[in-house]
Rosetta silent file (secondary structure, phi, psi, omega in degrees, C-alpha in Angstrom):
SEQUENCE: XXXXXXXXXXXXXXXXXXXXXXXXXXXXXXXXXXXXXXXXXXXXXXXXXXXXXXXXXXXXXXXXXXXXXXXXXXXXXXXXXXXXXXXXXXXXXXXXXXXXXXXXXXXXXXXXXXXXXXXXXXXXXXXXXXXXXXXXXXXXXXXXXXXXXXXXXXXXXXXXXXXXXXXXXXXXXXXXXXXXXXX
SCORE:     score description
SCORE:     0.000 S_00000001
   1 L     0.000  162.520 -155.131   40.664  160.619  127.912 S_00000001
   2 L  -146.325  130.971  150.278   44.535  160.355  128.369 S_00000001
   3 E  -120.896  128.992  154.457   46.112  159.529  131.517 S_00000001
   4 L   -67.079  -26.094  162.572   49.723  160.015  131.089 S_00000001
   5 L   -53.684  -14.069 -172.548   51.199  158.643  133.840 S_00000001
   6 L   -96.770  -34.947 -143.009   50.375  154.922  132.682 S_00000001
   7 L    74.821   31.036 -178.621   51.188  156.194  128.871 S_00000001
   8 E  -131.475  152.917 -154.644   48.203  155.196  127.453 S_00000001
   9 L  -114.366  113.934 -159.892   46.221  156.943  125.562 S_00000001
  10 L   -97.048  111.701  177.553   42.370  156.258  126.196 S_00000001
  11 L  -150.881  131.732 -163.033   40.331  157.937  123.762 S_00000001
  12 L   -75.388  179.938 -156.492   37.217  157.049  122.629 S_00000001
  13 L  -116.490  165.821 -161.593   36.711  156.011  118.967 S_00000001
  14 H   -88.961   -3.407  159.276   33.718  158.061  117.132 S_00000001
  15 H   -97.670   56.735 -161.361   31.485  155.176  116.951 S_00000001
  16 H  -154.878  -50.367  158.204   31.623  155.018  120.319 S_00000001
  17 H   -49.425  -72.351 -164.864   30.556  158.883  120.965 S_00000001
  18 L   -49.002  -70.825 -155.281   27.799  158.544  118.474 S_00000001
  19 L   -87.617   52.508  178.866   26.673  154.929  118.960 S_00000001
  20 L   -60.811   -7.115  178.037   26.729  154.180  122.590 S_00000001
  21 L   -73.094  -41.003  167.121   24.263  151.162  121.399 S_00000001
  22 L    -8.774  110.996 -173.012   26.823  149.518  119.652 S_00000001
  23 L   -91.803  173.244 -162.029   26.838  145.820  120.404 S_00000001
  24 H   -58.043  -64.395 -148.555   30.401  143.953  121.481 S_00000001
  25 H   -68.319  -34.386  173.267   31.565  142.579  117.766 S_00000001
  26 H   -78.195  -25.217  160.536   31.275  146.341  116.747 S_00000001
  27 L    -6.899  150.347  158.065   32.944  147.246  119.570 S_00000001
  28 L  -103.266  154.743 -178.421   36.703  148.942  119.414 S_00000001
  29 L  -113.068  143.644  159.233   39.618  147.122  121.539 S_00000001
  30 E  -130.990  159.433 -163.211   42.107  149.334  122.449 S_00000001
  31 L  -134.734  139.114 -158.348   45.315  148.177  123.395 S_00000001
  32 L   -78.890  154.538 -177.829   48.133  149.580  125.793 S_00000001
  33 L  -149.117   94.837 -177.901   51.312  150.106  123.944 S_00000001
  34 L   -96.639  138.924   71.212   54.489  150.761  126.362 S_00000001
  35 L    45.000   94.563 -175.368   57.856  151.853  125.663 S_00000001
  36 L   -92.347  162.061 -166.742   59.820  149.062  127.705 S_00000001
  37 L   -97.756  168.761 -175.660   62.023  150.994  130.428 S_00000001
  38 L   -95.622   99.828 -177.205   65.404  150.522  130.989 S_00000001
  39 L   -71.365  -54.642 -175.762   65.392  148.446  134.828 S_00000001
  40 L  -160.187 -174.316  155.931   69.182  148.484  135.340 S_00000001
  41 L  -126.236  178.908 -155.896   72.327  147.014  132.825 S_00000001
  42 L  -164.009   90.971 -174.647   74.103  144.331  133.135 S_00000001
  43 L   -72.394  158.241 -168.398   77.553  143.938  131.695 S_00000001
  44 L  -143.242  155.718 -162.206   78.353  140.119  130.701 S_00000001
  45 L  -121.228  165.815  156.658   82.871  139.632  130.334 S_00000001
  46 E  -165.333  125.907  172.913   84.565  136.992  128.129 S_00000001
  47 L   -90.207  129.381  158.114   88.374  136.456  128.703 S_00000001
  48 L  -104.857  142.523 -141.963   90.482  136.442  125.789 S_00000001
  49 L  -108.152  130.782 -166.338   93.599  135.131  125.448 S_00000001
  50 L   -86.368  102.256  176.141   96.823  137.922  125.696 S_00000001
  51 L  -102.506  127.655 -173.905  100.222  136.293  123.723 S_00000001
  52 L  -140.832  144.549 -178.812  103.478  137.704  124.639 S_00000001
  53 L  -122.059  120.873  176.860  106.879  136.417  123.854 S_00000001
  54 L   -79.741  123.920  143.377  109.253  136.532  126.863 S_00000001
  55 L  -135.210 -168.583 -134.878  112.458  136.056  126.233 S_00000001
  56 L  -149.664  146.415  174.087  114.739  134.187  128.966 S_00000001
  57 L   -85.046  146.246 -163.439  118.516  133.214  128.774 S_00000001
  58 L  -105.956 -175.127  160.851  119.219  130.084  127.219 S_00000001
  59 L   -39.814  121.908  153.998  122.454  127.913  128.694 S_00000001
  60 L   -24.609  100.867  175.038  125.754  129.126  128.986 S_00000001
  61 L  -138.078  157.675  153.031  128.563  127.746  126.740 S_00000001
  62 L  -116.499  136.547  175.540  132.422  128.690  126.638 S_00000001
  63 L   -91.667  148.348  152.870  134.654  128.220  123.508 S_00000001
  64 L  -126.590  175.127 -170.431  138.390  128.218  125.183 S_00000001
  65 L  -123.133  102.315 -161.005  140.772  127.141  122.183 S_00000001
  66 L  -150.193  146.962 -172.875  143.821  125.004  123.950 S_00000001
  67 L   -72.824  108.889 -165.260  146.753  122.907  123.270 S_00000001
  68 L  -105.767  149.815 -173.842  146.851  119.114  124.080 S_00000001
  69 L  -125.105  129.777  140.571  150.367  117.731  124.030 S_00000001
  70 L   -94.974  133.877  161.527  151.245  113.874  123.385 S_00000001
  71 L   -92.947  174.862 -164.916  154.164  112.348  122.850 S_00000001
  72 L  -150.207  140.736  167.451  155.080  110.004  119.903 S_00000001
  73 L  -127.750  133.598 -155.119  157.257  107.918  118.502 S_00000001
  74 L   -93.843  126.881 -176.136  158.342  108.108  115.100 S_00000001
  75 L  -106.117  114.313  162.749  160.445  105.377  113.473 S_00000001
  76 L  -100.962  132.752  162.919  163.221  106.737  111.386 S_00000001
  77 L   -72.896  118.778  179.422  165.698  105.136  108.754 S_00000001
  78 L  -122.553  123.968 -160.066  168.900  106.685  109.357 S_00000001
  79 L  -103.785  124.365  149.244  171.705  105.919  106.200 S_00000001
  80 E  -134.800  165.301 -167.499  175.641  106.202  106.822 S_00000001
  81 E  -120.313   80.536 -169.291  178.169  106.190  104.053 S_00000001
  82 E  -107.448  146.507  164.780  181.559  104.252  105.746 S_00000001
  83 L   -79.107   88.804 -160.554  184.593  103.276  104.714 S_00000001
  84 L   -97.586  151.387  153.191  185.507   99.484  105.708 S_00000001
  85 E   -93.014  115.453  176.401  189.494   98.710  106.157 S_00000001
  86 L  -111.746   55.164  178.465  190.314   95.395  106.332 S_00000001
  87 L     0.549  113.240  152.966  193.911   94.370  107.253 S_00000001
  88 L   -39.586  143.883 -164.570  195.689   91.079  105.727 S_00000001
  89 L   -96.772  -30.363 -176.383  196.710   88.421  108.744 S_00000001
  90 L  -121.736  140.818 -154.866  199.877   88.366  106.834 S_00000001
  91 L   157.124 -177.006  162.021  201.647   91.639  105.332 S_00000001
  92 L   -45.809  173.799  168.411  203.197   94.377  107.180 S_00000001
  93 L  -118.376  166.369 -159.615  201.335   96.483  110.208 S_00000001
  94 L  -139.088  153.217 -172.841  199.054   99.355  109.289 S_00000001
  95 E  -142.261  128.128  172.177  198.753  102.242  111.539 S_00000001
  96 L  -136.297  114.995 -151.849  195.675  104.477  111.176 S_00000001
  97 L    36.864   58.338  173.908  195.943  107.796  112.952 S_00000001
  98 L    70.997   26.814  161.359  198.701  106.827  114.884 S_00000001
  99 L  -120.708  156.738  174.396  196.855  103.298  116.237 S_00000001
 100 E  -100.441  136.847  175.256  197.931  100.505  114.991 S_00000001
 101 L   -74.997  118.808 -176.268  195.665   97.659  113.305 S_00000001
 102 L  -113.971 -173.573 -135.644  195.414   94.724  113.665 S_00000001
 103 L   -96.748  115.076  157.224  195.513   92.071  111.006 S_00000001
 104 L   124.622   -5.549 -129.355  192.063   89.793  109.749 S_00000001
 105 L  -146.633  135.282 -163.546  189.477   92.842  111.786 S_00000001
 106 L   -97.289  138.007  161.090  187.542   94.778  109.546 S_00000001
 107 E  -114.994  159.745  174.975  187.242   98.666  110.537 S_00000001
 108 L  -115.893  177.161  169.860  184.849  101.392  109.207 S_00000001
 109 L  -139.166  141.919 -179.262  185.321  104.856  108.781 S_00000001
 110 E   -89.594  116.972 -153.857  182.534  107.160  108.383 S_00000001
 111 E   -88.598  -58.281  175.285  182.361  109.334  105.280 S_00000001
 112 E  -145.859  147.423 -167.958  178.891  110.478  105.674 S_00000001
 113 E  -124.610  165.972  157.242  176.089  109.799  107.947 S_00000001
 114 L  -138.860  152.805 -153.802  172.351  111.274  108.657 S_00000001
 115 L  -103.938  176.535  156.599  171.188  112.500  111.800 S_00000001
 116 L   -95.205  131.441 -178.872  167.094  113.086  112.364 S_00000001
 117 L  -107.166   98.441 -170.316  166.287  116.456  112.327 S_00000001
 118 L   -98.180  113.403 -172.616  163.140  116.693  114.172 S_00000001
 119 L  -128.294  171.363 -174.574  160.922  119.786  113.744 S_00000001
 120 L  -124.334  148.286 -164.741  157.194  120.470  114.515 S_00000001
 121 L  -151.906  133.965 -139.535  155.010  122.335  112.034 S_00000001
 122 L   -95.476  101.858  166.592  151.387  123.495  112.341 S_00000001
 123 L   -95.838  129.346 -170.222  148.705  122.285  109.906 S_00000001
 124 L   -66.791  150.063  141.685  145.263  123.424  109.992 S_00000001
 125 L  -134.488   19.185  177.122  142.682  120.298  110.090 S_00000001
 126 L  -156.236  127.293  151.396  139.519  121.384  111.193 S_00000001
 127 L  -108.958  150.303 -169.198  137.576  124.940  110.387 S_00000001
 128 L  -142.870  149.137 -167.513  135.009  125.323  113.088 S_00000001
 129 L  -148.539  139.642 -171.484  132.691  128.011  112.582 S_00000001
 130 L  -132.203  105.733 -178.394  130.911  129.749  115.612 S_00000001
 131 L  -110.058  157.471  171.728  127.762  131.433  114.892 S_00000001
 132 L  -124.964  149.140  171.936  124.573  132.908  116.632 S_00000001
 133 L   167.493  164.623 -140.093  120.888  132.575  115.447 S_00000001
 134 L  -120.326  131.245 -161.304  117.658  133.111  115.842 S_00000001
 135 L  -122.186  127.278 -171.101  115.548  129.658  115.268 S_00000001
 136 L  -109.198  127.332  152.667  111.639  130.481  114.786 S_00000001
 137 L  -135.123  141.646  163.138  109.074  127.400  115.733 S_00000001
 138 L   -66.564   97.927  167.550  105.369  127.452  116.229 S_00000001
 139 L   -61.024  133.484  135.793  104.361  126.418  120.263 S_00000001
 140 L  -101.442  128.052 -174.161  100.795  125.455  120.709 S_00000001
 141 L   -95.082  158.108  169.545   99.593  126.830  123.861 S_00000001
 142 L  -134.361  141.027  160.324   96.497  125.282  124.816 S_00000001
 143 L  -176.517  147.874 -169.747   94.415  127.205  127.101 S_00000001
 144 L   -63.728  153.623 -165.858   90.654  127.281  128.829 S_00000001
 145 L  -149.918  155.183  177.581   88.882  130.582  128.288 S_00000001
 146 L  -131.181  163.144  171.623   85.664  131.574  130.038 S_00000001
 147 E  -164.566  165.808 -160.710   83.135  134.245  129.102 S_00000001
 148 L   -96.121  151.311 -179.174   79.700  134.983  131.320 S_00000001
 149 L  -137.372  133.330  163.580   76.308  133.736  129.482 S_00000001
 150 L   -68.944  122.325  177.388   72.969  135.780  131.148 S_00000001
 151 L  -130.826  111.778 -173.536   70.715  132.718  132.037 S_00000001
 152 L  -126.147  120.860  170.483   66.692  133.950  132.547 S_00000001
 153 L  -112.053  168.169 -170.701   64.163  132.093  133.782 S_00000001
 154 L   136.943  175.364  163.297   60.480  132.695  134.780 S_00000001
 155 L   -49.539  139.477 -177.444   57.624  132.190  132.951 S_00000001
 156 L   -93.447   -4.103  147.966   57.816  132.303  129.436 S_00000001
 157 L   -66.895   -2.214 -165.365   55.366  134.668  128.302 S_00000001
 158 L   -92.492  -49.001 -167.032   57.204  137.412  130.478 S_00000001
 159 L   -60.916  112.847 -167.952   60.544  136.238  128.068 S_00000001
 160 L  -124.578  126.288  150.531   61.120  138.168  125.025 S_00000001
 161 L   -46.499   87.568  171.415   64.060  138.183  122.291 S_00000001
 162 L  -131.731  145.082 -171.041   64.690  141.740  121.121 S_00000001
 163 L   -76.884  174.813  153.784   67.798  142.612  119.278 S_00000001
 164 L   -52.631  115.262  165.659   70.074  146.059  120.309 S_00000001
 165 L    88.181    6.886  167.623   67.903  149.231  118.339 S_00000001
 166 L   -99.940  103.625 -166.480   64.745  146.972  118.117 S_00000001
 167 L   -74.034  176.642 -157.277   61.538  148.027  118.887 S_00000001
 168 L   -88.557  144.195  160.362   59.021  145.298  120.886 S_00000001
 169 L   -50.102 -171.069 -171.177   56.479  144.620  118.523 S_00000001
 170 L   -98.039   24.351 -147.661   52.678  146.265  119.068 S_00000001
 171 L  -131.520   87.059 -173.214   51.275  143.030  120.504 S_00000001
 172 L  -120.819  155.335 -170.977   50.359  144.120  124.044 S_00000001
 173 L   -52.366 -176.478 -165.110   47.205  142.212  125.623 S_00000001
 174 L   -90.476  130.426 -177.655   44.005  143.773  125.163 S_00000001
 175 E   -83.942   91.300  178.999   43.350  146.955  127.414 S_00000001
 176 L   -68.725  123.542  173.335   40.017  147.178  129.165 S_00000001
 177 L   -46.542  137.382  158.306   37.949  150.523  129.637 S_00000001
 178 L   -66.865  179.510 -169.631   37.251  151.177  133.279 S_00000001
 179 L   -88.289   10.628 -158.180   33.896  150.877  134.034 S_00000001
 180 L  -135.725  149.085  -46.461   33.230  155.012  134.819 S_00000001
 181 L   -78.823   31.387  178.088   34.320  155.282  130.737 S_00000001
 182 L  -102.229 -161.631 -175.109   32.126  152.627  129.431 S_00000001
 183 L   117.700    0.000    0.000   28.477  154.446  128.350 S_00000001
């Protein structure tokens, strides 16, 4: 006999038809074998961690390029080329451009002289070189991550292992005949 609503399939075995005499070790056990249903799901999360590179303006800088002025002073040798006259205390009087000299006093006259010629003149002493660039380093971020773990408790014969696509093994307790289909 079959009732389908439980899913079990009760049927008696043919030494069982025959042999209603049959003592218990010849007996057959039959044993229910369900299909386990699907009660509800249960989704279980884990956060993983999302890396993005922002980027953010760094500091400000202005070049300006500008002129500092000092003054200085420079020590120059300056050369003349003169002519000394020297007059005799006793002689005659000497007249030079219409002055008259006078006698033992040395004079000069200047043939040639040099002046400082002062000029300014631009020499490079520093190349400076102004560049942009992109500097790569590895940051370690450190950061906590969580994920959900299913925790079941109860007795532990109700608690079974079965993988995803795995049937339950056939090992279901022993099924008893009612007593209206024992005979």
């Amino acid at each position: 006999m079959s009732r389908p609503e439980d899913g079990v399939d009760l049927k008696k075995s043919p030494q069982a038809e025959q042999g209603r005499g049959l003592d218990e070790a010849q007996q057959v056990t039959i044993r229910e074998v369900r299909a386990p249903k699907e009660m509800a799901n249960l989704t279980l999360y884990e956060e993983r961690a999302q890396v993005a590179v922002e980027r953010v303006s760094g500091r400000q800088i202005t070049f300006q390029k500008r002129i500092i002025e000092e003054e200085v002073q420079i020590p120059v040798t300056l050369r003349r080329e003169v002519l000394e006259l020297t007059t005799a205390l006793e002689g005659g009087t000497v007249k030079l451009n219409g002055e008259l000299l006078e006698p033992g006093k040395t004079y000069q006259i200047i043939l040639t002289e040099e002046r400082p010629v002062v000029a300014r003149e631009v020499y490079a002493v520093e190349q400076v070189e102004i560049r942009k660039e992109w500097i790569s380093e590895v940051h370690q971020q450190t950061l906590t991550l969580g994920r959900e773990v299913l925790d079941i408790g109860g007795a532990a014969d109700l608690i079974r292992e079965q993988q995803v696509g795995e049937r339950l093994p056939e090992t279901a307790p022993p099924f008893e005949l009612p007593d209206d289909l024992k005979s």
